[in-house]
C-alpha positions as CSV (number, residue, x, y, z in Angstrom):
1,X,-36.6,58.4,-85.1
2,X,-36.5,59.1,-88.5
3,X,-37.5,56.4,-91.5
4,X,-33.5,55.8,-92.2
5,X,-32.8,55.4,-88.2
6,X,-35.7,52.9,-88.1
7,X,-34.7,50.8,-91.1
8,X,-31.1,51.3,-89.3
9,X,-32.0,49.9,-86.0
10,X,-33.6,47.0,-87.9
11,X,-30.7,45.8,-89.7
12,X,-28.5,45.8,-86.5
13,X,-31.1,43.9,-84.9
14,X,-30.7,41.0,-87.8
15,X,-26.8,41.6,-87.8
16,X,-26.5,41.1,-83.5
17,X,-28.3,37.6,-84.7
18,X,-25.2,36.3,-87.0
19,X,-23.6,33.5,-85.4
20,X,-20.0,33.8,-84.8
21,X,-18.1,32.0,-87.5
22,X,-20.3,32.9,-89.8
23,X,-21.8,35.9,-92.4
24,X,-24.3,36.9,-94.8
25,X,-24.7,39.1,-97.5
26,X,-26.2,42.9,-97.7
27,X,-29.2,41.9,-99.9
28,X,-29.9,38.7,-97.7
29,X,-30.4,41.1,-94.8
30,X,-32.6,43.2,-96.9
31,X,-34.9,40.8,-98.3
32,X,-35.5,39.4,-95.1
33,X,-37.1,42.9,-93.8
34,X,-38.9,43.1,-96.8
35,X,-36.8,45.8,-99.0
36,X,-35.1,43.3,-101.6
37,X,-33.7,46.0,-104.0
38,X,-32.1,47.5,-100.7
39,X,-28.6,46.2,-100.8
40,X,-27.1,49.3,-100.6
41,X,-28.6,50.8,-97.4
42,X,-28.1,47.8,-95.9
43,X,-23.8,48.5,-96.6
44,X,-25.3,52.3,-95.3
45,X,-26.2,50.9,-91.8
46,X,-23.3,48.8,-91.6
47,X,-21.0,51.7,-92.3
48,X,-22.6,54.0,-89.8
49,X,-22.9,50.8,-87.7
50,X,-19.2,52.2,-86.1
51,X,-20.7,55.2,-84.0
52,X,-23.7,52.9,-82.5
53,X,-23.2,52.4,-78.6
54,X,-23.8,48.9,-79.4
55,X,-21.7,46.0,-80.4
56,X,-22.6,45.1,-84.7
57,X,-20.7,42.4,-85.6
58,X,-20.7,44.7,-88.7
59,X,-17.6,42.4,-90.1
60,X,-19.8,39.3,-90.9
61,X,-21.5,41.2,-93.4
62,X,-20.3,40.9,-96.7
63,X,-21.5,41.2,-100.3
64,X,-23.2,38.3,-102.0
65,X,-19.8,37.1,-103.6
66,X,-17.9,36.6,-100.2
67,X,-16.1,39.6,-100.8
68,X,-15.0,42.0,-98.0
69,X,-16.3,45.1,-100.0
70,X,-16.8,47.0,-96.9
71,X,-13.5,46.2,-95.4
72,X,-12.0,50.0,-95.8
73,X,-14.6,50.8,-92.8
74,X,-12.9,49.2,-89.9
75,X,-9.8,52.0,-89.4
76,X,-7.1,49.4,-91.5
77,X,-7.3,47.6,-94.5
78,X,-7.0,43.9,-92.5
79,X,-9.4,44.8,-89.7
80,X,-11.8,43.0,-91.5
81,X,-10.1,39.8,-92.7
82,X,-8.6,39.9,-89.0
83,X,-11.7,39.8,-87.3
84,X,-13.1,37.2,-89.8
85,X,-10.1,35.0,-88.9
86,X,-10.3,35.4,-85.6
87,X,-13.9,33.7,-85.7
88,X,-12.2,30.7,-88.0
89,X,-12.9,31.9,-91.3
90,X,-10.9,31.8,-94.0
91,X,-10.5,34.9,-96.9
92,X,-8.0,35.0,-99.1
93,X,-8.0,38.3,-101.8
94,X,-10.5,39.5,-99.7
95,X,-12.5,36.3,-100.5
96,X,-14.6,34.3,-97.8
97,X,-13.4,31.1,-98.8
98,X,-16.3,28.2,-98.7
99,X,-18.3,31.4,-98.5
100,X,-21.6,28.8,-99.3
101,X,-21.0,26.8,-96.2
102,X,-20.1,29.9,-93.7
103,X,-23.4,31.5,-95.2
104,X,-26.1,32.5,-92.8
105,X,-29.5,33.5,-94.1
106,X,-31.6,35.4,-91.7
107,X,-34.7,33.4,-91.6
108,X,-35.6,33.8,-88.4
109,X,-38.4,36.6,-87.2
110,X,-36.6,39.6,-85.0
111,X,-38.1,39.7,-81.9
């Protein structure tokens, strides 16, 4: 396994943790393994998250505004909001409405 599959496996392993109904952000997922600055890989995994035999709950990531910014990634522009919905959130322009109160912050050590 190379350094990107590793750092990979690791942020599925926070994103399997999100409870259903709610989301964090990119960067909250990559401070919490220790690579603040690391935002962007962290959209990386989630976008090569589609071809894992596992199930990431890859839709209740989003970026730290609430916003679906990865939302073209799911094979239709409402897969996103759909799935989202479907767990009782509510986005509107692509918006996690009381995105502060949804907000999960991985705090938690990965086993």
């Amino acid at each position: 396994m190379n350094k990107q599959e590793g750092f990979f496996q690791r942020v599925y392993e926070v994103v399997k943790k999100i409870p259903y109904g709610r989301v964090t952000s990119y960067g909250a997922i990559a401070e919490f393994l220790g690579s603040k600055g690391s935002a962007r890989m962290v959209g990386w995994a989630m976008n090569s998250s589609h071809y894992s035999p596992e199930n990431i709950p890859a839709h209740r990531v989003v970026n730290r505004n609430g916003l679906l910014t990865g939302k073209r990634h799911f094979g239709g522009p409402d897969v996103m909001k759909e799935l989202l919905e479907s767990e009782g959130l509510v986005v509107e322009d692509d918006k996690i409405m009381n995105f502060e109160e949804r907000f999960w912050k991985p705090d938690l050590p990965i086993e």
